[in-house]
Every structure is written in C-alpha cells, then in structure tokens.
C-alpha positions in Angstrom: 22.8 1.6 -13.8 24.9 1.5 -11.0 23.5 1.7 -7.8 24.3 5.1 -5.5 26.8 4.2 -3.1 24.9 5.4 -0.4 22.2 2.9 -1.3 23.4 -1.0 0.6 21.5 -4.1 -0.8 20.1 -6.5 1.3 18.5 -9.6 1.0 14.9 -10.2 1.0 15.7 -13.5 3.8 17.3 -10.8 6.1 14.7 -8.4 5.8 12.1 -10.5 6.5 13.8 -12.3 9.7 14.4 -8.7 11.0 11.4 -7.6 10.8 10.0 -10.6 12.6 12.2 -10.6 15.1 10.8 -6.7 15.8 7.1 -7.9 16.1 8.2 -10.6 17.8 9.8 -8.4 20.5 6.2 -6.6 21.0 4.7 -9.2 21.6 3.2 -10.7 18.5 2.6 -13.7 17.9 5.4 -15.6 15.9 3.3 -17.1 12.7 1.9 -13.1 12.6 4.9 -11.6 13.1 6.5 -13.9 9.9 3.0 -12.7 8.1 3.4 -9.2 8.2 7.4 -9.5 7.9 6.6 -11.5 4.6 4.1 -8.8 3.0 5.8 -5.8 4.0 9.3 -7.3 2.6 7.2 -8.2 -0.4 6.3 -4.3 -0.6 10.3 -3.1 -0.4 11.1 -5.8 -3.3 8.3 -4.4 -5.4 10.0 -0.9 -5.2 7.1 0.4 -3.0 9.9 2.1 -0.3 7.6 4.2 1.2 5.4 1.2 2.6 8.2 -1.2 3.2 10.2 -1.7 6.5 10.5 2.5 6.1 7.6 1.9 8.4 9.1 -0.2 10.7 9.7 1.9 13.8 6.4 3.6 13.3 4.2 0.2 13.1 6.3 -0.7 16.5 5.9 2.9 18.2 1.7 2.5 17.8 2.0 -1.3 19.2 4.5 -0.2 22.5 1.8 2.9 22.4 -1.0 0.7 22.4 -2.8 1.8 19.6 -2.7 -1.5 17.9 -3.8 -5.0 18.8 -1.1 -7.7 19.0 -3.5 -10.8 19.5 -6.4 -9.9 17.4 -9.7 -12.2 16.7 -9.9 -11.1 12.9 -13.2 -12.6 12.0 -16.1 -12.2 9.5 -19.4 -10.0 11.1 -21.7 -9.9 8.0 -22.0 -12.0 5.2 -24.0 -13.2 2.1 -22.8 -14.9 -1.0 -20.8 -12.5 -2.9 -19.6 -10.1 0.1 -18.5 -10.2 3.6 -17.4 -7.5 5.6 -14.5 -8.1 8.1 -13.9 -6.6 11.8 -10.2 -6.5 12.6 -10.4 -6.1 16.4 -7.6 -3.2 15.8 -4.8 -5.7 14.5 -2.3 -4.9 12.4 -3.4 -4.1 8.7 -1.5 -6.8 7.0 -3.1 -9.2 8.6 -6.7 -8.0 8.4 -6.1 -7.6 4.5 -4.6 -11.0 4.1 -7.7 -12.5 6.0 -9.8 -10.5 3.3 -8.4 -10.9 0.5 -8.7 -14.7 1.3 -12.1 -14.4 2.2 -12.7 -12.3 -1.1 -10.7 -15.0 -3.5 -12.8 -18.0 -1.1 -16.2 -16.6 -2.0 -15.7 -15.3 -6.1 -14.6 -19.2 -7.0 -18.6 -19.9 -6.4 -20.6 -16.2 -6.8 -17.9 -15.2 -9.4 -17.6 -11.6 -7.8 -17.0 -11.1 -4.2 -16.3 -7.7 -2.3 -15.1 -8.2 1.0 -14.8 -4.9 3.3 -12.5 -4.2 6.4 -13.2 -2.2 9.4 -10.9 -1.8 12.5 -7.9 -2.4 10.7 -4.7 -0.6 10.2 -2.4 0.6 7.7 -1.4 -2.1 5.8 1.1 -1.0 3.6 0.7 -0.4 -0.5 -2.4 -1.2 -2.2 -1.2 -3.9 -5.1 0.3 -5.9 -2.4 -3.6 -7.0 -2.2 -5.0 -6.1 -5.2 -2.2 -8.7 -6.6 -3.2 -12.1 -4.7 -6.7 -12.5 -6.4 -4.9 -12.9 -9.7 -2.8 -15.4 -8.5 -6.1 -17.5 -8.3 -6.9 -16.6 -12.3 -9.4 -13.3 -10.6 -9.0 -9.9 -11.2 -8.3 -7.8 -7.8 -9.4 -4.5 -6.9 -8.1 -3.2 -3.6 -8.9 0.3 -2.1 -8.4 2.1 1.6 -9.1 5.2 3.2 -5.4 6.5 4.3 -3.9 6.5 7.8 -4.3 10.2 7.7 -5.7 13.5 6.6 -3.3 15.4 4.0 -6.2 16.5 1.3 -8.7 19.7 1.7 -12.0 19.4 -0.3 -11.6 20.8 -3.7 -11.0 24.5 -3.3 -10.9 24.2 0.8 -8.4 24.1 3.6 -9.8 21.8 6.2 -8.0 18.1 5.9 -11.0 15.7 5.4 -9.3 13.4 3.0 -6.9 11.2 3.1 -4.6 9.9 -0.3 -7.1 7.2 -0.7 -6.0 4.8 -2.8 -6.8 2.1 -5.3 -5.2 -0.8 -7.1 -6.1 -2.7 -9.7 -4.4 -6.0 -10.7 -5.1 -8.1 -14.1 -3.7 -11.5 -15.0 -2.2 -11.9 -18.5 -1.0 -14.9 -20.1 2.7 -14.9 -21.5 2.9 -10.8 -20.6 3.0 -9.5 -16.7 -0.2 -8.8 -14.8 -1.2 -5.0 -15.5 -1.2 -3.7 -11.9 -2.4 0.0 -11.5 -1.8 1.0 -8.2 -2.0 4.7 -7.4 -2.7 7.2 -4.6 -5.9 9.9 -5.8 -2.9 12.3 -4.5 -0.1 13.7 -6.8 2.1 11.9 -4.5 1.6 9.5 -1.6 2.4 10.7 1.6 4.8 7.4 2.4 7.1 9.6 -0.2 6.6 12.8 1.6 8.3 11.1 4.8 11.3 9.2 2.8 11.9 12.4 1.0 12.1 14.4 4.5 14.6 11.2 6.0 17.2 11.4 2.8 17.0 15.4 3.1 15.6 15.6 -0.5 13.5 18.4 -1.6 10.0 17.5 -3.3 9.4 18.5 -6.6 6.7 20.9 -7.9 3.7 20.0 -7.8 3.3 17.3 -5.2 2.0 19.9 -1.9 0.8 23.6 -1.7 0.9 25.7 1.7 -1.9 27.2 2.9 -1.3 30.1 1.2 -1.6 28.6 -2.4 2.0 28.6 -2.8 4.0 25.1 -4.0 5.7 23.7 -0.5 8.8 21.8 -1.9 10.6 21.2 1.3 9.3 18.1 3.4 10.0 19.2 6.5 7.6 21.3 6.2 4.8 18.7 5.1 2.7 20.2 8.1 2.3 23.7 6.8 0.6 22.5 3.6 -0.9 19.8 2.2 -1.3 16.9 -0.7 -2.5 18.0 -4.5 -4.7 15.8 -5.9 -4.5 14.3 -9.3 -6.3 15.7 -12.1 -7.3 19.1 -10.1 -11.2 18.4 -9.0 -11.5 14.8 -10.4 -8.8 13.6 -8.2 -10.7 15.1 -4.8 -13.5 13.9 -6.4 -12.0 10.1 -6.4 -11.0 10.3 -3.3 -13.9 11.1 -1.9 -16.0 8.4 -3.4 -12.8 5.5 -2.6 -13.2 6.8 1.1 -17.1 6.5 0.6 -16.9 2.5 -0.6 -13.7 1.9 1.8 -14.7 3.7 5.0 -18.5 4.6 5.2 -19.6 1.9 3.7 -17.4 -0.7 6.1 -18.6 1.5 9.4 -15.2 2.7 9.4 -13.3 5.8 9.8 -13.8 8.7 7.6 -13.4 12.7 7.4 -12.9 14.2 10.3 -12.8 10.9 12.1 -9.4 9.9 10.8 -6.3 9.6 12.8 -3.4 10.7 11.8 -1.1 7.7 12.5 1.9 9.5 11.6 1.9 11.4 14.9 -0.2 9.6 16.9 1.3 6.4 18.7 -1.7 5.7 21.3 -5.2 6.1 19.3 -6.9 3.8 17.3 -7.7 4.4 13.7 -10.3 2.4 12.6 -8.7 2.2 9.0 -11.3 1.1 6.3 -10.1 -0.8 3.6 -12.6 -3.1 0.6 -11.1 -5.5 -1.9 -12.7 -7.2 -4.8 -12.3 -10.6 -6.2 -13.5 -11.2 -10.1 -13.5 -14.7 -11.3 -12.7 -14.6 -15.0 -13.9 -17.8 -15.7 -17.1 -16.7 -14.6 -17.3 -14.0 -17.7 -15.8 -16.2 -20.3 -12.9 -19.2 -20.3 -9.7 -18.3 -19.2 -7.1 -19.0 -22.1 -9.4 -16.7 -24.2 -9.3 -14.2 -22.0 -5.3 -14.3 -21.4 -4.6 -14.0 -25.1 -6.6 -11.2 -25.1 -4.4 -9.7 -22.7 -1.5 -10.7 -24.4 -2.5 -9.0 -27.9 -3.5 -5.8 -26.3 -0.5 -5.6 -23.9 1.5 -6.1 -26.9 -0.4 -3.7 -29.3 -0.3 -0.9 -26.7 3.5 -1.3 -26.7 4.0 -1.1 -30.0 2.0 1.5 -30.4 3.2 4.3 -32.7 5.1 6.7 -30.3 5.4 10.5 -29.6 9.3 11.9 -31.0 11.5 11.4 -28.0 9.9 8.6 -26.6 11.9 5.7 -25.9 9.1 2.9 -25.4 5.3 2.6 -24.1 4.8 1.5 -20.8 2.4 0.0 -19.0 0.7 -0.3 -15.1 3.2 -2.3 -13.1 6.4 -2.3 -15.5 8.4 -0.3 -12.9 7.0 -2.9 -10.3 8.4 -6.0 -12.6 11.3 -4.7 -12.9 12.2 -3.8 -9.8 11.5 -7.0 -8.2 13.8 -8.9 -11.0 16.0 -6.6 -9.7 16.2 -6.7 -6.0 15.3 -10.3 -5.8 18.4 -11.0 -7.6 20.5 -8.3 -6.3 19.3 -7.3 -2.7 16.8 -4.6 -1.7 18.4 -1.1 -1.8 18.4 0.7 1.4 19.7 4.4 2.0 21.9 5.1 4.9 19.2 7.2 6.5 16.7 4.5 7.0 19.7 1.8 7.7 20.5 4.8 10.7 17.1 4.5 11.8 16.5 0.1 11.9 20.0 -0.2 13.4 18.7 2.3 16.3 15.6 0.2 16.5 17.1 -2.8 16.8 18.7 -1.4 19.8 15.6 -0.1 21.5 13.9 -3.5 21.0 17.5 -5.5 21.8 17.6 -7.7 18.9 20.5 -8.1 15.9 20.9 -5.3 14.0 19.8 -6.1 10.0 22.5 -7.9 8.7 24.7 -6.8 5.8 
C-alpha cells in the first residue's frame, strides 16, 4: 500500500542522531543520550508512534522543567536471588528500564525466574520494548508499568485513580517470530489519544466517554472524559492489580499520587514499573521448547477461520511487519509531528531532522 503523501520516511540513523543531539542539548550525558535515542527509535520502527520521538518535545519540556534527572545514579536498593528492586534517582525511564531489565535477564540465568521492580523512574516509552530483550537471552519477558497519568475512574466511578497500566508479554519461538502481547488494560492508550488530537483525527467509538456517560470522539476534548477499559469491569480490574505489582509493590506512585506528565513539566512522578525474566532452560531444554512454539504458532494460523476472514493473526504480527517495513523503507512521519521536531530543533538550536 502506498504510503499517504502526507506521511515522509525517515531513516532510523537520522532519527536516532536527532534525538541524541536533543538530550544532548539538555544536558545529558552523551552514552545516555545515544541510549534512550536508540530505544525510543526502536519504538517508532516497531510501529509504536505514540511512544516514539512523538514524545520528544515533552520528555525535553520535563528535563528544561526540572522534573527529570539528567545525571542519575540508577542503582539496585534491595536484593535477593531471584528479585531486586531498582531506585532510579528520577532519570529518564529508558534508562532505568534498560538497567532492569539487565539486572532481571543477569539474575534468571542462575535462579531461573527473576522479577526486578523500578521506583523513581519515568515514562519509558511502550511496554514490549522491555518485555522483548529477555527473549533475546532464550527467557521469556514480562514487563508492566503504572502509566504517566490518570485517565481511568474505578469501575462505575468518576474520580481518575488509574492510569492505562499496561503489560507486555514476549515469547521466543524457533523458526516463527516471538509472540509479543503488548497491550494497554485501556481500550486505547492515551499516546493515541494525543497523536490523534496532533493529525486533527477524530477517535473512534468506543475508546473515551464524558462525564456524562456519553462516547467523547473528539481528542481535543480528552480532558472532559476519560479512557474505557477493556472488557468493561475486568479491564479496571487489571489495571488495578498491574498498578498494585508495578507501583505499590516498588514504593512507587499510585492512585491519587500519580502525576499527570502530560501537563505537568516541573513535578516528579515517581513512575513504577516491574519486569520479569523466565529462563526457559530452567523448565525444560530449549530446542524442545521452540518447536513447540513453532507447531502451535503454526496450528493457530491455520486454524479453520470464520467466513470473511482473511488469515489468523497472532501477538506482535503488526509489530514484525512494521519493522520489515520501516527498517527497509524509513519510518513514516506525519507533517504534524515533522511541524513540531523541526520547531524543536529550533528551540534547542540543533539541525533540524534530516530528510
């Protein structure tokens, strides 16, 4: 399919240098600056353009705001065999979740499971971004995260206590893809929300009610309303318990305690995140388990399908084949957002993104 004219491709090499060369101007440190450019270019080649350099200007408003740490000592503050839980003095959330998903994949090669929690972090863009490197190592990875703000009521309420929560699940294969599940316990994440309201899109039904019950399909209006959950009860249910094992648990920020970083540029958040590391090996040998995968990736394809239906997908095909896509081609970026980097660029005085 061709792609919409309004849509420009760019290269994953000058994404990443220009989003370096924006941390660098705020004062972080270069190797950091390269880290986070690297994970959230990563993001915008997987297709995940809500959590991409979309957030950009926002990450660089909290730092000149002071709300976020530029030289933080990310370090480990408990610890026992199969778990550690991670302070990261306020530094930017890539970085805290690459130091514990490290630290997760470090300790399952000898206790076979490891969970590994995060407190003072930040957002740290889409969940299978982490939930992805333990399989890397032949683990399973489970990432979840309270969000970076409020846009769910309690089941039935109207009071914002809950954020879209998310988890992620990752799963080696052999010859197939990894199955990645990564999904907010909202209809829609709030990352979409925003790029819907910055291409002057309308939302579709379903994804936000106003306070009056009534479906709000107009982003700019995000604020009169809020987020649906999936599944009705069970998905304010999930996110409850995610924000319970990401956020209590950690000593980080939960319920009322949340910022919202989406319109606050000079508080800390706190943001809570946990990720898991399963050593397969440690359940049974590895090649087993891989054909396994294979033969039930395969069966579920094949599957006998409904009328209409044109194949059987699975977790993490869109992601696949998006990053076939824009690692090949460039990473598709609307005028809007193009509009908005190019201003940045100015602001901070460095090259505008090539193209």
């Amino acid at each position: 399919m061709a792609e919409p004219k309004q849509h420009q491709r760019i290269s994953g090499d000058q994404l990443r240098a220009f989003i370096a060369a924006a941390f660098e101007a705020v004062a972080v440190p270069r190797e950091d600056a390269k880290v986070i450019a690297q994970l959230m270019t990563q993001a915008d080649i997987n297709g995940s353009e809500g959590h991409g350099v979309f957030r950009l200007p926002q990450y660089i408003r909290r730092i000149k705001g002071g709300a976020v740490n530029v030289q933080p000592n990310i370090r480990v503050e408990r610890e026992m065999p199969g778990m550690a839980l991670v302070h990261g003095d306020n530094g930017m959330g890539h970085l805290v979740m690459k130091f514990a998903a490290e630290k997760a994949i470090e300790k399952a090669k000898t206790a076979g499971v490891a969970w590994v929690g995060a407190k003072w972090s930040n957002h740290a863009g889409p969940a299978a971004l982490y939930a992805a490197m333990p399989p890397m190592h032949n683990m399973i990875g489970l990432y979840m995260a309270v969000g970076s703000a409020n846009h769910l009521p309690p089941w039935g309420g109207l009071d914002m206590l809950l954020s879209t929560n998310p988890i992620a699940v990752a799963v080696p294969a052999g010859d197939e893809p990894a199955i990645v599940l990564d999904m907010a316990t909202t209809v829609a994440a709030y990352g979409k929300v925003k790029t819907k309201a910055q291409r002057g899109e309308m939302m579709p039904e379903g994804w936000m009610m106003d306070r009056q019950g009534n479906a709000l399909t107009d982003p700019k209006r995000a604020s009169e309303g809020f987020l649906l959950p999936i599944g009705g009860y069970k998905g304010y249910g999930l996110a409850l318990v995610l924000g319970l094992l990401a956020g209590n648990l950690n000593g980080a920020a939960m319920g009322k305690d949340v910022v919202d970083f989406n319109n606050d540029d000079t508080t800390e958040t706190n943001t809570g995140h946990a990720i898991i590391a399963i050593n397969i090996e440690a359940f049974q040998p590895l090649d087993e388990f891989k054909q396994g995968m294979d033969t039930l990736i395969r069966d579920v394809r094949n599957s006998q399908r409904l009328p209409g239906v044109d194949r059987i997908r699975l977790p993490g095909e869109g992601t696949h084949v998006a990053r076939a896509d824009n690692e090949k081609n460039g990473i598709p970026m609307p005028e809007a957002l193009l509009a908005a980097l190019d201003q940045l660029a100015g602001d901070l005085k460095i090259e505008k993104l090539a193209r």
